[in-house]
C-alpha positions in Angstrom: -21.6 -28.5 12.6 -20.1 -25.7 10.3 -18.5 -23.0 12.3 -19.9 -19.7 11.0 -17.4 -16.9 9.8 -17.6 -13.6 11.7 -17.6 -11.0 9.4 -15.9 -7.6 10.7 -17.9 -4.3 10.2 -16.8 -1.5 8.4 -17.5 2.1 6.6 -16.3 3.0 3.7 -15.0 7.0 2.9 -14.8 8.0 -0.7 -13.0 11.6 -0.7 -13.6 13.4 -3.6 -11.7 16.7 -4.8 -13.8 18.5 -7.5 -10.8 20.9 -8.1 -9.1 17.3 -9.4 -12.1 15.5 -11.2 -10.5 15.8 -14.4 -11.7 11.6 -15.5 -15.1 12.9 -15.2 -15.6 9.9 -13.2 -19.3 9.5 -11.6 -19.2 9.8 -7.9 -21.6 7.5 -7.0 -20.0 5.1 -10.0 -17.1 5.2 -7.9 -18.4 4.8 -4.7 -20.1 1.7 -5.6 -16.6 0.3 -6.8 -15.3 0.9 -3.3 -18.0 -0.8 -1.7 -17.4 -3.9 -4.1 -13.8 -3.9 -3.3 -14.7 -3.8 0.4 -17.2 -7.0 0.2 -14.8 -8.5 -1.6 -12.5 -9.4 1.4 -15.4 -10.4 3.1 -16.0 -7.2 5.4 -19.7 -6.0 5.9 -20.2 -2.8 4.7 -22.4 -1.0 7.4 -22.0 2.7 5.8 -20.9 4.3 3.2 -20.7 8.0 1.9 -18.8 10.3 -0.5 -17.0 13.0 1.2 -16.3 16.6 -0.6 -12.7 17.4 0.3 -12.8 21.3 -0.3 -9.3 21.3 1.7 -6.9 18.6 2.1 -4.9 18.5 5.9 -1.9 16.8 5.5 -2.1 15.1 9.0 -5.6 13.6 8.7 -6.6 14.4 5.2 -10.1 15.0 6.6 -11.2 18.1 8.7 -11.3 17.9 12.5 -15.3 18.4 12.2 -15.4 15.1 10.0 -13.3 13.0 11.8 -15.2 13.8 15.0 -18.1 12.7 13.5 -17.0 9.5 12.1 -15.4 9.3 15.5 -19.1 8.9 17.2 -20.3 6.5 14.3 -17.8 4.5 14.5 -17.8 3.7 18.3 -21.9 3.8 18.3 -21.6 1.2 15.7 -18.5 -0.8 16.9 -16.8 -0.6 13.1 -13.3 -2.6 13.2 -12.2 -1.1 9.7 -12.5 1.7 7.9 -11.8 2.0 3.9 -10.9 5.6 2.8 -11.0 5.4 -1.1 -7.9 7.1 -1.7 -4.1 7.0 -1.5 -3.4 7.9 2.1 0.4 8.8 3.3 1.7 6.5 6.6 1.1 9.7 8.4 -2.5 10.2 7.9 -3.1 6.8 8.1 -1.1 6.1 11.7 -2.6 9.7 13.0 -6.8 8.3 11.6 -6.2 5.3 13.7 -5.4 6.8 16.4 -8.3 9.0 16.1 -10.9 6.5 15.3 -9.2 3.2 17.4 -9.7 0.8 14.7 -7.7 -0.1 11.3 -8.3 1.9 8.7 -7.2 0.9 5.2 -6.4 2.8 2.2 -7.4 2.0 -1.9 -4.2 0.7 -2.4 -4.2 -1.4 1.1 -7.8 -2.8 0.2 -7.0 -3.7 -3.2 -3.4 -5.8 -1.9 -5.8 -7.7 0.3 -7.8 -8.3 -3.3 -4.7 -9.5 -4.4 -3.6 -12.0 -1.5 -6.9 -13.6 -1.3 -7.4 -14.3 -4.8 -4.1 -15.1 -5.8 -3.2 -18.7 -6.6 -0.3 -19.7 -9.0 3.2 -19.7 -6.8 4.4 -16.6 -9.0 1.0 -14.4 -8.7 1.5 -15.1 -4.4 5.1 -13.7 -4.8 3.8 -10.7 -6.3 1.4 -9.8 -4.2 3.6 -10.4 -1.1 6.3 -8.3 -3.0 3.8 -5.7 -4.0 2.3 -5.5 -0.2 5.9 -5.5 1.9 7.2 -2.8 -0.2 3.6 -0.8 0.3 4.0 -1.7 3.9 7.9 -1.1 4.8 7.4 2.6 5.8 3.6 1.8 8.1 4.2 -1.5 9.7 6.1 -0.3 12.6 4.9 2.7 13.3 1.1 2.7 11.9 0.2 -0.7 14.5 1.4 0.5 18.3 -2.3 1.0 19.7 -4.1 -2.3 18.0 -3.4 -5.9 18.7 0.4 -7.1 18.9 0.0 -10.0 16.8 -1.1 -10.7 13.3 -1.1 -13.3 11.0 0.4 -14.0 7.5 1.1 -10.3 5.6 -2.4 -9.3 4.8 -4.5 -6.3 7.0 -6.7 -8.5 8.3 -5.0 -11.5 10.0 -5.6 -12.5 13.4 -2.9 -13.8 15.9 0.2 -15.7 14.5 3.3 -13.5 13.4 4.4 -11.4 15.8 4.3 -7.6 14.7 8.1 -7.1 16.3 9.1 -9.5 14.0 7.9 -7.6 10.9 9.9 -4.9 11.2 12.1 -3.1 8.3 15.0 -5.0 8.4 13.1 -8.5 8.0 11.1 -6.7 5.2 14.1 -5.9 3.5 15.2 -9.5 3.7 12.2 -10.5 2.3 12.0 -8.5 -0.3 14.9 -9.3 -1.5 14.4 -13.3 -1.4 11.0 -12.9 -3.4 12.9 -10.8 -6.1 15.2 -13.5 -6.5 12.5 -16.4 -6.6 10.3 -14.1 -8.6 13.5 -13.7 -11.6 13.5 -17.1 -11.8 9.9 -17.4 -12.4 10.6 -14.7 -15.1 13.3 -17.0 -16.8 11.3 -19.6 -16.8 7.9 -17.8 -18.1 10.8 -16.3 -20.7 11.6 -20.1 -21.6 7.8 -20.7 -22.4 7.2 -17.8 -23.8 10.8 -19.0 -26.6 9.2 -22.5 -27.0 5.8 -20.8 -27.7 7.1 -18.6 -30.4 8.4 -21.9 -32.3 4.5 -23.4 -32.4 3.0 -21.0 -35.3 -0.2 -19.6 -33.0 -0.6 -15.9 -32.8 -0.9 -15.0 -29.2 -4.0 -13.1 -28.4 -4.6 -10.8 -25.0 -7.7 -10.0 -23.4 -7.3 -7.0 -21.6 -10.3 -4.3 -19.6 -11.3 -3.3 -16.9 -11.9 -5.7 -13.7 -15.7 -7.7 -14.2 -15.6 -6.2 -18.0 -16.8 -9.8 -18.8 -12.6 -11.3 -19.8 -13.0 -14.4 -18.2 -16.5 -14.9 -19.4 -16.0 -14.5 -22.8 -12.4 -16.6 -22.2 -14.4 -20.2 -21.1 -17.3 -19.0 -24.2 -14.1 -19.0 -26.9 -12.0 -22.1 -25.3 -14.3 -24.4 -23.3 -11.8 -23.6 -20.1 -13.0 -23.4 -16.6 -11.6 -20.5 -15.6 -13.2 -19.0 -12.6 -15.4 -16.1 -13.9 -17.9 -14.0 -11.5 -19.5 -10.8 -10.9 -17.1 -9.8 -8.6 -14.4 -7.2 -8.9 -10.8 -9.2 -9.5 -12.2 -12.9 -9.7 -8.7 -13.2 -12.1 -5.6 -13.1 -11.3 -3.6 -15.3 -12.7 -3.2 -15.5 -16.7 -4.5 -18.5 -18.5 -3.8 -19.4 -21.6 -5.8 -21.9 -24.4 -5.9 -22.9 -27.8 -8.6 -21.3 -29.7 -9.1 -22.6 -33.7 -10.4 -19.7 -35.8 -13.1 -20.5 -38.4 -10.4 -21.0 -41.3 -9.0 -23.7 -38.8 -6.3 -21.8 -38.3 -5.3 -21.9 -34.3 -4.0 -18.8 -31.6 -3.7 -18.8 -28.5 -5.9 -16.8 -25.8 -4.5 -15.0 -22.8 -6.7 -14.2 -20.6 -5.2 -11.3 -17.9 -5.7 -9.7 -14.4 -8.5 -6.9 -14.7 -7.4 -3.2 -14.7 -9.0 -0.5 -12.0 -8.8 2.7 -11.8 -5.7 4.0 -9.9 -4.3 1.1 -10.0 -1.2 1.2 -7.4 2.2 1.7 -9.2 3.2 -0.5 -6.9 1.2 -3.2 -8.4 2.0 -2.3 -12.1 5.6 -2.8 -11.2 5.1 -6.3 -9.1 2.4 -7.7 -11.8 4.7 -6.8 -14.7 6.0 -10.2 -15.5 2.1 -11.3 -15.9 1.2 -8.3 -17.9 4.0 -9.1 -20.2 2.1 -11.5 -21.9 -0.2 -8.5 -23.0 3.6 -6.7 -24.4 4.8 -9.8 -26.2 0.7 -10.6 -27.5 0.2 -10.5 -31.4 -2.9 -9.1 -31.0 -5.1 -7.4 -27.8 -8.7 -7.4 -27.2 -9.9 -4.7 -25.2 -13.2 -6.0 -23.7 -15.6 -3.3 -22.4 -18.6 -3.6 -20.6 -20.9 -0.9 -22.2 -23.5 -1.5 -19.5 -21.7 0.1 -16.9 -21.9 4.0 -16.3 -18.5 5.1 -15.8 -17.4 3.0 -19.4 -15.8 5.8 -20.8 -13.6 6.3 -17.8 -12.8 2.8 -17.4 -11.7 2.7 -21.2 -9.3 5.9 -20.5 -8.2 4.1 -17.1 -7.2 0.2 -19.1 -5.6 2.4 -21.9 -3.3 4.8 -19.2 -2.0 1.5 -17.8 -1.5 -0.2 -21.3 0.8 2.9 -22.2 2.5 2.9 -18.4 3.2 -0.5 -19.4 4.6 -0.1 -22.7 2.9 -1.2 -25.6 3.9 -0.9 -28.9 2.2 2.3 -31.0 1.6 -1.0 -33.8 0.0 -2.7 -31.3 -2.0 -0.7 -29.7 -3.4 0.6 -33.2 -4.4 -2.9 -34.4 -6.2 -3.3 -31.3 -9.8 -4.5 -31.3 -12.2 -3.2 -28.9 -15.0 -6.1 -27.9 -17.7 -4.0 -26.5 -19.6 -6.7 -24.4 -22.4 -6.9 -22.2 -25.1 -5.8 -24.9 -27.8 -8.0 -23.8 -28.4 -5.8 -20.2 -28.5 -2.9 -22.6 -31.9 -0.9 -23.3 -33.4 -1.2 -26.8 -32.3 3.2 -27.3 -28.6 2.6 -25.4 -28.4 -0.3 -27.7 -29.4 0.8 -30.7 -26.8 4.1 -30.0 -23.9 1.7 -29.6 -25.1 -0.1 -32.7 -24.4 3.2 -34.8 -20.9 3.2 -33.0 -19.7 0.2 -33.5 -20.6 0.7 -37.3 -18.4 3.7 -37.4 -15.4 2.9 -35.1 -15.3 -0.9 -36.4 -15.7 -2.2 -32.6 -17.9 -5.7 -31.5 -21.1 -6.0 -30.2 -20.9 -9.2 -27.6 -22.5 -10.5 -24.9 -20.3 -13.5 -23.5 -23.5 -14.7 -21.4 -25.9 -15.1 -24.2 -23.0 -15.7 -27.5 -24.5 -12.6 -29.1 -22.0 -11.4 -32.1 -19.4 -14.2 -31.4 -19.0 -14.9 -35.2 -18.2 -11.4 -35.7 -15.8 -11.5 -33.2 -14.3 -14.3 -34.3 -13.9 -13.3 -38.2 -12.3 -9.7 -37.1 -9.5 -12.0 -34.7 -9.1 -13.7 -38.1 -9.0 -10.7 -40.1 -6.6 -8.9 -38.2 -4.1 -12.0 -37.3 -3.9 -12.3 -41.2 -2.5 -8.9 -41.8 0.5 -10.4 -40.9 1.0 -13.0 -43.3 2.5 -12.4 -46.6 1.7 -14.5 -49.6 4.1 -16.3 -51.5 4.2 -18.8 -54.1 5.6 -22.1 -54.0 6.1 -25.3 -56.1 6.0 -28.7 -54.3 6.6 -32.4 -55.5 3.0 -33.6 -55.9 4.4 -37.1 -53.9 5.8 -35.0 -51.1 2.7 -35.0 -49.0 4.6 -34.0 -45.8 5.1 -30.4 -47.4 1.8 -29.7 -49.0 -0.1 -31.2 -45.4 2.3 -29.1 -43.5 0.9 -25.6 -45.9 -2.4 -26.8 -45.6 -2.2 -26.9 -41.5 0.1 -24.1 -41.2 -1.3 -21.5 -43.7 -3.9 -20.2 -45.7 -4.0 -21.9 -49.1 -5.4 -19.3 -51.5 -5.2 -21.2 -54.3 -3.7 -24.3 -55.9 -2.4 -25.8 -59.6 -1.6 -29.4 -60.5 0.4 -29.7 -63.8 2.0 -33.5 -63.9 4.1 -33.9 -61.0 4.3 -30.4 -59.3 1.7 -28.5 -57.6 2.1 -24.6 -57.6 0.7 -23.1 -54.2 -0.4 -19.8 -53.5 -0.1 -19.2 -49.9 -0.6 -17.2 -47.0 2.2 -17.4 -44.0 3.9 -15.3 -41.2 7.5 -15.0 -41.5 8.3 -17.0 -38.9 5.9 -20.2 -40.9 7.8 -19.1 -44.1 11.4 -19.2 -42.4 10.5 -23.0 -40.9 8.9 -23.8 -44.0 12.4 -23.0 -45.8 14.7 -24.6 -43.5 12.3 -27.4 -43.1 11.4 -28.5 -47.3 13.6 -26.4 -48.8 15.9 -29.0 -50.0 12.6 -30.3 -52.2 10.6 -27.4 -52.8 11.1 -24.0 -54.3 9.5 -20.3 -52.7 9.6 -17.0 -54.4 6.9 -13.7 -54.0 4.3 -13.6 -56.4 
């Protein structure tokens, strides 16, 4: 017999400041994103409401009038958490719990929780627990004193098992400072990969967008790889990466990435970095969008702010290619609207569920990766068939001339191709530009 999982009840509280809505980002957009987040970690969402803040108190954030009244739902209706969709400060948080007599959690709190449940490489766990203990130094001991004494593993919602005297700031320092020591070597060794990759001649190509833009979707489509995709908010976090051959047969290699969100904690940035820098050290991005959504504008803004927190190259980000995907739940107007958008902007029309504009997608990747190959000429002993299969495999052969025992090759190569072609035949062949 299967033993049923309780599921905890909770409400979730999107403040909103109008004096402060500068994203133009739709209110009930958002609080539909909060209530996905919530589910997420299981929790069943028995209310939920967007609250006009038209003054912020720096104790409670909310109004005594408001908190009184979400005092009285939440005892009538037994709620164990409550999600406030905003940044709160230990304060406000230690002084609403107190108030309403149950946990309340915070969007940075909820989205760690994300984070430790759906984590499963050894270096994504790390960061997580980093990212949550550094959140958590300044609340664990003081934001806890009225609920239970015990809790288990580091996440908001564990029952009985480490003790909460235990977790106090001097054993979160400790930690801290072991995981940033295990986590550098993970670094060095992703660092290692990342050398031996460069010395294989594949492009490296990043998905980036939005969390449940479609990435992983689109990811399996291109590769044939299994990587969990579903319509759930953060079903990646941990990058994958497969070969992908191009049309010309030339081959690159796909990362697929964690999904941005709005207001995404700097906290995370900074733990998630080492992933992310597969995105910084990418030949090539692909922003995928979904189109379908109504906040996609917003989300577009919100991917590119933390592509620019992160750094990425001006270059870079100008070559990018944005994949605008999810077409197929469009309407015939919306769609044919985005049509005449695409045709100006030189974006992609996709839908990963049903392969629409695939090809397309495909010859742009191909288009753009060959931007930055230069073309050179070389002559080749026609009975040195190691060199000429090694252009053939490596580059693109524009065009080709046998006269006795030489062959004269026009061909396309990165630098990098050209340098190992050089150190590799050069003894027996001869390269000079056209």
């Amino acid at each position: 017999m299967t033993k049923s999982i309780v599921r905890e009840r909770a409400i979730v509280i999107c403040p909103f400041d109008k004096n402060l809505n500068n994203s133009g980002r739709n209110t009930s957009s958002c609080l539909e994103e909060a209530v996905a987040l919530t589910r997420a970690i299981n929790l069943m969402v028995f209310y939920s409401k967007v609250v006009v803040l038209n003054k912020k108190y720096p104790g409670t954030l909310f109004s005594p009038g408001r908190i009184k009244n979400y005092e009285s739902i939440i005892c009538r209706e037994q709620i164990r958490v409550v999600v406030v969709d905003c940044p709160l400060t230990p304060i406000q948080q230690r002084n609403l719990e107190r108030k309403w007599e149950c946990k309340v959690i915070d969007r940075t709190g909820l989205i760690l929780e994300i984070f430790g449940e759906r984590a499963r490489s050894r270096e994504g766990k790390l960061q997580v627990e980093l990212a949550h203990l550094s959140y958590q130094r300044s609340r664990l001991v003081r934001s806890w004193t009225h609920l239970e004494r015990q809790r288990g593993g580091f996440g908001f919602l564990g029952g009985p098992g480490e003790t909460q005297i235990e977790a106090d700031k001097r054993q979160i320092g400790v930690r801290i400072h072991k995981i940033k020591k295990e986590l550098s070597r993970v670094i060095r060794t992703r660092n290692l990969h990342r050398k031996a990759r460069k010395k294989v001649p594949y492009p490296v190509v990043a998905l980036v967008g939005y969390t449940n833009a479609g990435k992983s979707t689109l990811f399996n489509l291109l590769t044939g790889a299994n990587v969990k995709s579903a319509n759930q908010l953060f079903a990646t976090l941990d990058p994958t990466m497969r070969a992908l051959e191009l049309p010309s047969g030339r081959k690159i290699i796909l990362s697929d990435t964690v999904g941005f969100l709005s207001s995404l904690p700097t906290t995370l940035i900074a733990a998630f970095r080492a992933t992310l820098e597969e995105v910084l050290e990418a030949d090539l991005i692909i922003h995928i969008r979904n189109i379908a959504h109504s906040d996609t504008e917003t989300q577009k803004n919100d991917v590119e702010c933390v592509l620019e927190k992160l750094g990425v190259k001006k270059d870079l980000f100008n070559s990018l290619i944005e994949v605008r995907n999810k077409v197929d739940l469009l309407h015939e107007a919306d769609l044919e609207k985005w049509k005449n958008k695409s045709e100006r902007d030189g974006s992609v029309l996709v839908s990963a569920i049903s392969s629409i504009g695939i090809d397309v997608l495909l010859r742009i990747i191909e288009k753009e990766i060959s931007k930055t190959q230069k073309t050179i000429e070389i002559k080749i002993d026609l009975n040195d068939s190691k060199a000429i299969a090694w252009l053939y495999n490596r580059g693109n052969v524009l065009s080709r001339k046998n006269n006795k025992d030489i062959a004269f090759f026009r061909v396309s190569l990165d630098e990098a191709d050209i340098n190992r072609f050089s150190k590799q035949f050069c003894f027996r062949s001869e390269i000079k530009n056209p």
